[in-house]
N, C-alpha and C positions, 0 to 999 in steps of 0.2 A: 914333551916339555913339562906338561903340569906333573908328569910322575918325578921327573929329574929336579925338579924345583923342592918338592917334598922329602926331597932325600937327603938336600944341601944342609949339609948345619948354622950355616949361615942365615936362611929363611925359617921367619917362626911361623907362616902357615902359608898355603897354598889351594887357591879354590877359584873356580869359575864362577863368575856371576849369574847367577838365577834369576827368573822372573818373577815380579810379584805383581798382586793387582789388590786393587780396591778391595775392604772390608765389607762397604757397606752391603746390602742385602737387596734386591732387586724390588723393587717398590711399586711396577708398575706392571699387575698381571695380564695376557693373553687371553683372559676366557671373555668370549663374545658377548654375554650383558653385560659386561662391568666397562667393557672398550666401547660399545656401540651400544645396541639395542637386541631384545630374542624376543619369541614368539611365548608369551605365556599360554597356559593348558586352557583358558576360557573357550566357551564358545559362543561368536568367533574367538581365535586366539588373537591379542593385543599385545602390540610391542613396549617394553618394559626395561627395565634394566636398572642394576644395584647400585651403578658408581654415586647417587644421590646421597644416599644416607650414608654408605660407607666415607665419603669425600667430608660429608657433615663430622664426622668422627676424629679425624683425622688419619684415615686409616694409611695413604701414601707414605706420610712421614712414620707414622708407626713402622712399616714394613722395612725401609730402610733400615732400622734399627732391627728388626726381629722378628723373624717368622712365627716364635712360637714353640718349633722343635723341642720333643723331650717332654711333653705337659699333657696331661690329661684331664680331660672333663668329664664330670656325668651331667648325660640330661634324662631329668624324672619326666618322664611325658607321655606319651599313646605311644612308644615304640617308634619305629624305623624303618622306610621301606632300602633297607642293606644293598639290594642289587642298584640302584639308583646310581648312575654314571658318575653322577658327582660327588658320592658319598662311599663307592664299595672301597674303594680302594683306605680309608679310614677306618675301617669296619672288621674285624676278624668274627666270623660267627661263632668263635670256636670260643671267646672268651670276654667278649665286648657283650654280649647281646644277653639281658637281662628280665625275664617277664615274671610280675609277679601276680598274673592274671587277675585284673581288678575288672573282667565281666563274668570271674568265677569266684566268689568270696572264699570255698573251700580250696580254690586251685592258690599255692606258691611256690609255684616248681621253674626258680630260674633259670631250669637247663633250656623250657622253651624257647622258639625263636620270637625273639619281640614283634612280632610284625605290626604295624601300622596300618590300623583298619579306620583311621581318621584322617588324618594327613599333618595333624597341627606338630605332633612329635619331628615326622620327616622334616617339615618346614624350621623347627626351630632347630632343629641338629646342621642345617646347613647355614644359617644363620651363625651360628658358634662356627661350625669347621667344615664347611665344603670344601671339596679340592678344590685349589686354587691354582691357577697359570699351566691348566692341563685343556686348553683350548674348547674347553667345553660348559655350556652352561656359567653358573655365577663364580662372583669370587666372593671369599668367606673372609674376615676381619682378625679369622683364627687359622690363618694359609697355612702353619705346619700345627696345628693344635690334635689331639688326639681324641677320638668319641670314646665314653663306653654310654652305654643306650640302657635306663631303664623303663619298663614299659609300667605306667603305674596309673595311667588312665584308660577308658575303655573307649569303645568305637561312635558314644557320645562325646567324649570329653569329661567323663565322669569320672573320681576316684575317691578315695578313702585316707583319712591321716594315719590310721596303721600300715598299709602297702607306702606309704608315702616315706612316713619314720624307718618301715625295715629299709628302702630301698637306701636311703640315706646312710645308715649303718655299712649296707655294702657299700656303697664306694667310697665310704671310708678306709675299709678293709682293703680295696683294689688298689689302693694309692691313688686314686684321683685328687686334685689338688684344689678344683673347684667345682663346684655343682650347681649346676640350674635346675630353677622350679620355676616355670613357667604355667603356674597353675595356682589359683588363691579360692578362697570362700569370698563371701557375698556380705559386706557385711549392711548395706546400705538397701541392700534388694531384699536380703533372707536374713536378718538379724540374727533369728535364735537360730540358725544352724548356721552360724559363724561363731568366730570368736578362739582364745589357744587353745589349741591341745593338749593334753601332758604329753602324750607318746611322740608327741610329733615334735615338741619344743623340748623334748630331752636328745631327740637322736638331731635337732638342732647345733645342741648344746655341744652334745658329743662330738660332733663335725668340727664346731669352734675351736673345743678345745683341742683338738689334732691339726691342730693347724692347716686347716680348707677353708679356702674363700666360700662362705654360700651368699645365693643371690637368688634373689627371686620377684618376680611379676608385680607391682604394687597394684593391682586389680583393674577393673574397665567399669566400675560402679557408679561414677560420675561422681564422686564427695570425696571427702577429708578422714574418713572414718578407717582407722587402721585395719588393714586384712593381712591375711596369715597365709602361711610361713614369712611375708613379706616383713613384717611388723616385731616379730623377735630380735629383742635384743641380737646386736652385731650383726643381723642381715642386712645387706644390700638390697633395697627397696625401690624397684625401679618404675618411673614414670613414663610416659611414652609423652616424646614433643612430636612437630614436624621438622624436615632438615632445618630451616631454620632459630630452631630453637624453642618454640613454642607450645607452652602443656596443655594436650588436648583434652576438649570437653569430657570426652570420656574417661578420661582415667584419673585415678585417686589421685590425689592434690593435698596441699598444706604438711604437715607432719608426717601424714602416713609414705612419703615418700622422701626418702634420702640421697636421692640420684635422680638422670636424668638421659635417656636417651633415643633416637629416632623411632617411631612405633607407625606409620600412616606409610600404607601400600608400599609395603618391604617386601621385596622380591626374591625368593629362596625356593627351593627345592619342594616335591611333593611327592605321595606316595605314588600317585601312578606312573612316576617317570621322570615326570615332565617338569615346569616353574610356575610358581604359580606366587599373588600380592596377597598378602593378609595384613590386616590392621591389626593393634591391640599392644597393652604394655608385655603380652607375651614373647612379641616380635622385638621389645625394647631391651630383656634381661637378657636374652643370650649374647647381646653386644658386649655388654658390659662382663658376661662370663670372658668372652674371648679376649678384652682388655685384656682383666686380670691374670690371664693363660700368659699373654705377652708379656706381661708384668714380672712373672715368676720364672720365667723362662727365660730375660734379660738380667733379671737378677733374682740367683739362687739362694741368695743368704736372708731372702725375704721374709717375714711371718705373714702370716695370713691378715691379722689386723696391721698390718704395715699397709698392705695391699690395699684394704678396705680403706685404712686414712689417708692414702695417696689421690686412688682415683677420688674420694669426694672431695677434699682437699684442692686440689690440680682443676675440678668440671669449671665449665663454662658459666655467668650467672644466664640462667632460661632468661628467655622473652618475658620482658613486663606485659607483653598485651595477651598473653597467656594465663592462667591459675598459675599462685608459686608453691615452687615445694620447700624443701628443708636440706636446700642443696643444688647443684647445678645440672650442667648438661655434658655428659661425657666427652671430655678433651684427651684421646689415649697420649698423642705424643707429649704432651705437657707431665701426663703421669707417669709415663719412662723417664722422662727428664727427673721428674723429683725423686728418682729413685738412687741420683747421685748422694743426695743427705737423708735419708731415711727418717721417718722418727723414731724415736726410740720409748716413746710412750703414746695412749691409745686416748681417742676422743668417745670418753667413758669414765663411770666410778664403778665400785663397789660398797656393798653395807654387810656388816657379820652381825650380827646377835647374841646375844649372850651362850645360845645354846648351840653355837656352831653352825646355824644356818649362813648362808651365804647369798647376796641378792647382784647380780650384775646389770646393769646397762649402760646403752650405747654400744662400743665397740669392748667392752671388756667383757672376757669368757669367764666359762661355767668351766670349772673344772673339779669340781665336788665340795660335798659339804661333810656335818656333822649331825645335822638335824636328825635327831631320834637316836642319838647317841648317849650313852651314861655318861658324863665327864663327871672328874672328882671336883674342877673348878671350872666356873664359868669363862669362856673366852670373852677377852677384855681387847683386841685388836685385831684387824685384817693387812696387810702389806703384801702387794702386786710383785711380782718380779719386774726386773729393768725388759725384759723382750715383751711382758704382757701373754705370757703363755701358763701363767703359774701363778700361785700367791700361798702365801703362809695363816694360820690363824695361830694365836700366842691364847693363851690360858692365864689367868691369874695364879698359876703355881708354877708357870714358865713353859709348861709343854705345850708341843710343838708340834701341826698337823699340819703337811704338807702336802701341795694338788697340783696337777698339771707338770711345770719342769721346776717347780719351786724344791730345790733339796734339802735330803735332814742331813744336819750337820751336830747334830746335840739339842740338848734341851735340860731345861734346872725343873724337871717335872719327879725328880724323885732325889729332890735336894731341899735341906730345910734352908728359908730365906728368911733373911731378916725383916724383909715387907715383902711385900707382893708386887709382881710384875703388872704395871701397867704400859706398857708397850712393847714394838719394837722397830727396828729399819734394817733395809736390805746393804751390805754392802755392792755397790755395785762394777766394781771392780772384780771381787771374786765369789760375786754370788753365795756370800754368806750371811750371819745376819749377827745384829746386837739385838739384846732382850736390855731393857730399862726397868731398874723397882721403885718404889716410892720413896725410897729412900736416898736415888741417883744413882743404887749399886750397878755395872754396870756387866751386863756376861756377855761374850763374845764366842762365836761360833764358824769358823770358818773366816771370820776376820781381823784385824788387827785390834787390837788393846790399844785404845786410846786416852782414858783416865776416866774416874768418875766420881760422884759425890759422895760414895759409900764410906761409912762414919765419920762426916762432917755436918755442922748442925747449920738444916734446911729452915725458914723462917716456916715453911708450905712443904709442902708434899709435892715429889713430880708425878707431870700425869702424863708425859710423854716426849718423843724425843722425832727429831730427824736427820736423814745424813746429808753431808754433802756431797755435791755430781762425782768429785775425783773418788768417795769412796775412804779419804784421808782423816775426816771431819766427820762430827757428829753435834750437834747444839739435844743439850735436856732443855724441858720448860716447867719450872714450878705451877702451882696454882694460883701463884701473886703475878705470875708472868716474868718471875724472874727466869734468866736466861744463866744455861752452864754451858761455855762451847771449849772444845777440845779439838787437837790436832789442827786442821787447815778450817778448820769453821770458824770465822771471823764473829766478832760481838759488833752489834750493829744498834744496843739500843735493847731495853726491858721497859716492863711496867711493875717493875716491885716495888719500886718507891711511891708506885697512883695507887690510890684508893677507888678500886673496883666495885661497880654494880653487883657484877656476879664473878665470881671465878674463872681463870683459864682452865679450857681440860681438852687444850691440844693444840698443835703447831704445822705447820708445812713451809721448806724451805724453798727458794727459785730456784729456777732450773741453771742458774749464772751460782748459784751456791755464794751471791754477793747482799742476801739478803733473807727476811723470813715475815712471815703472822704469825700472829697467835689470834686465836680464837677463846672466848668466854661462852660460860655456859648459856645465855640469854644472845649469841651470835652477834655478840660486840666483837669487832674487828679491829686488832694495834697490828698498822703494817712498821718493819724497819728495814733499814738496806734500800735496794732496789726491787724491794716490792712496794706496789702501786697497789693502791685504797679502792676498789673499788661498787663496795658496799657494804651493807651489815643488816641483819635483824635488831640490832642493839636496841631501835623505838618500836617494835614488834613485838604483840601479847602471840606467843607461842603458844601451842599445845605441849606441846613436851621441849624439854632442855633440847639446846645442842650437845651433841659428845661428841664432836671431832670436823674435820676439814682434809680436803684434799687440793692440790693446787690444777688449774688447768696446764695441759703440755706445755703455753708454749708461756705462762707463769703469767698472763696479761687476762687473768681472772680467777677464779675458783668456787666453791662448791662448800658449802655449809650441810651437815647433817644430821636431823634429830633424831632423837631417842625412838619416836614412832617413826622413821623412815623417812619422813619428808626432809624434802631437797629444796636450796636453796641457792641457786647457781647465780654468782655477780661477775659483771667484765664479762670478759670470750668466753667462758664456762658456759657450755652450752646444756640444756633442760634435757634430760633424758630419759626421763619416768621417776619416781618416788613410791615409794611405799605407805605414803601418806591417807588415812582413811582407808588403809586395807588390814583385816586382823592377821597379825602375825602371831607366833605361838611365844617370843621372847624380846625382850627390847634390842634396840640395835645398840652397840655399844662403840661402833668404827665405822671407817668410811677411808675409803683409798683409792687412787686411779693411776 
């Protein structure tokens, strides 16, 4: 019948009905702690089991939405017991297993087998990604997540920020998409052997800028006092609460942590076999890895600082009858959900220097500088790219140094100008850029030609310029505050007609592109449009000038910049370190986020 039907010219298709079923993802696993109760490795053994702190997480409705499949993790820790029931089958030895023997300073021969002569590694790798719904032992928050295992602690618990930094480097190299350090210094017990690294906060850096979630432990010190790797710029800084929400005595509090999730008698895997409870914000970062696995893994088009602003963004607020941190308590299904509207900008700035140096915090990356570099002219501007994986520095002769995914498109670095470039802005439509001169001239790279004040007579000199969101529009800003706007950039209002305390010497537009500040050198604030006022330096004795401003993402604050580094963050613009009172080798001259 169905062949005779297919033949007729009269019918336009012919087909039998198929079955289909539900999308969703199976949400509720078989392995016996997570459904009932199991016998942990103690003696006697004590019955135990995970579904507490996973159920705290939201790990059910996560599931339904995504196993995780396709995502790799590194965890930096003591290694792995591989043949472990609930773990072999994640594990290839042949290219997962990473030692870079930190109980032999001389040995780093990653062909060895990681083995786990502590058990804190095993436990936190099953934590990230035990087998799940294979009827045995726990279930993991990372049911299809994938290991690779580096081994970079010894059979104390001891290691070093050089085996720490190389290991990082590899799993960069392996493609891992996120990495665990569940392992900090002491900053409150052993002061002077705490504190950054260089080695270790570059192969940080280098992580960020390739776009890898890192995260790591915010320590079990019992204070406020920032500890490392946890503490760098753009990591995930995790606290340990109890399931219901509350940050324990022991672990770092207030600033030094930016996250939050369960850490007290977490039930996982151990090297001899068997399960076993361990306390500590060690037990608290590998949740929040395996978020982020799920995160990336439901949505591939994510950046890593997407991820990172999502889950803190999305957390829970902690228990007030707890210490607080500087952020919530792990909510994953709430951070799948926000992953329908992404941001598109990072809760972070940047500072550049005259000499090419580059300073990021918060959530924006390191993606190289110039520092120790000849330049023929001082750079006079920093601008991020729209994803946050890149940014540009601009020169006072218009050249053009580019980092991260930030592209060259050209550059007026071997053209004579009639004044000198003091800025520029991204388009963000086609990721290319405008250069602005003092003059208003206006050079375009990669973007459209939208008009500009070259040889018409300025009252002021521009000192800078910004686009708008479509990418259509562009506004210059004199140093009277007079305003020049082109294409879809609407005029909202100037200050060239006020008589000024100190000069403008910069501008940031909203993110509605329905309004703008300017900024003066003494951090007088003129909001217009639908930008909202809310603050200034203006009745503040400075140490050094402001030179520029950046707006916060979601345009309901922003961020003030001085020449010595110091930050000034009003409204939702949130504090994220400064350079203030720290000797830099050149002044800052920008500031971007």
């Amino acid at each position: 019948m169905l062949a005779r039907l297919r033949q007729d010219p009269r019918v336009r298709y012919a087909s039998v009905p198929r079955a289909v079923h539900a999308t969703s993802q199976p949400s509720t696993p078989n392995d016996p702690c997570y459904v009932a109760t199991c016998l942990t490795d103690t003696n006697p053994p004590q019955p135990a089991s995970d579904s507490g702190y996973l159920n705290a997480v939201g790990a059910p409705a996560a599931w339904a939405v995504t196993h995780g499949d396709g995502v790799k993790v590194a965890v930096l820790d003591s290694g792995v017991d591989a043949s472990h029931e609930d773990l072999s089958a994640k594990i290839d030895p042949q290219t997962d297993l990473h030692n870079y023997c930190p109980d032999d300073p001389a040995c780093h021969d990653t062909s060895q087998v990681a083995e786990d002569d502590n058990g804190h590694g095993t436990h936190v790798a099953g934590i990230v990604a035990a087998v799940t719904d294979n009827s045995k032992g726990v279930a993991s928050l990372g049911w299809g997540v994938g290991l690779d295992i580096y081994k970079v602690l010894d059979s104390q618990g001891d290691g070093n920020t050089f085996d720490v930094a190389n290991a990082i480097y590899a799993a960069v190299s392996a493609g891992d998409r996120v990495i665990n350090m569940s392992l900090s210094d002491s900053p409150c017990i052993d002061p002077s052997n705490s504190g950054p690294d260089p080695d270790e906060y570059a192969a940080v850096e280098y992580a960020l800028a390739h776009n890898v979630v890192v995260v790591a432990a915010a320590g079990n010190d019992a204070c406020d006092k920032p500890a490392y790797p946890a503490s760098y710029p753009g990591v995930l800084s995790v606290a340990a609460t109890d399931n219901n929400g509350v940050v324990q005595a022991f672990s770092e509090w207030g600033p030094a942590a930016n996250i939050a999730a369960p850490g007290v008698d977490i039930l996982s895997t151990w090297n001899d076999g068997g399960y076993h409870e361990d306390t500590g914000t060690s037990m608290s970062a590998p949740q929040v890895v395996a978020a982020a696995a799920l995160m990336l893994a439901n949505g591939s088009s994510l950046t890593a600082p997407q991820v990172t602003a999502l889950l803190e963004a999305d957390a829970n607020p902690v228990s007030p009858s707890g210490n607080p941190i500087d952020g919530g308590m792990l909510d994953v299904p709430a951070a799948l959900a926000g992953e329908a509207s992404p941001p598109n900008v990072y809760d972070g700035y940047d500072m550049a220097g005259s000499d090419g140096s580059v300073y990021p915090f918060g959530s924006s990356i390191y993606a190289g500088d110039l520092a120790g570099t000849h330049l023929n002219q001082p750079v006079v501007g920093i601008t991020r790219t729209a994803d946050g994986l890149g940014y540009w520095l601009v020169a006072k002769d218009g050249g053009i140094f580019n980092f991260g995914d930030a592209g060259y498109f050209g550059s007026t670095g071997n053209i004579r100008l009639n004044a000198p470039i003091v800025g520029m802005a991204e388009d963000p439509l086609t990721h290319g850029y405008w250069l602005v001169a003092a003059d208003g001239g206006i050079f375009n790279f990669n973007a459209p030609y939208l008009g500009s004040m070259g040889g018409s007579h300025l009252n002021q000199p521009v000192v800078g310029m910004a686009a708008t969101p479509t990418g259509n529009g562009y506004w210059l800003v004199a140093a009277d505050g007079g305003i020049f706007n082109f294409g879809d950039a609407g005029y909202f209002g100037s200050t060239g007609s006020i008589r000024l305390n100190q000069p403008v010497v910069g501008m940031a537009g909203t993110s509605t592109g329905r309004g703008y500040w300017l900024v003066a050198r003494d951090g007088g604030i003129f909001n217009f449009g639908d930008a909202g006022y809310f603050g200034s330096t203006g009745a503040i004795r400075l140490n050094q000038p402001v030179v520029g401003m950046a707006a916060d993402p979601g345009s309901a604050g922003y961020w003030l910049v001085a020449a010595d580094g110091g930050i000034f963050n009003f409204g939702d613009a949130r504090f994220h370190g400064s350079l203030g009172g720290v000797a830099i080798p050149a002044p800052v001259v920008s500031g971007s986020s």
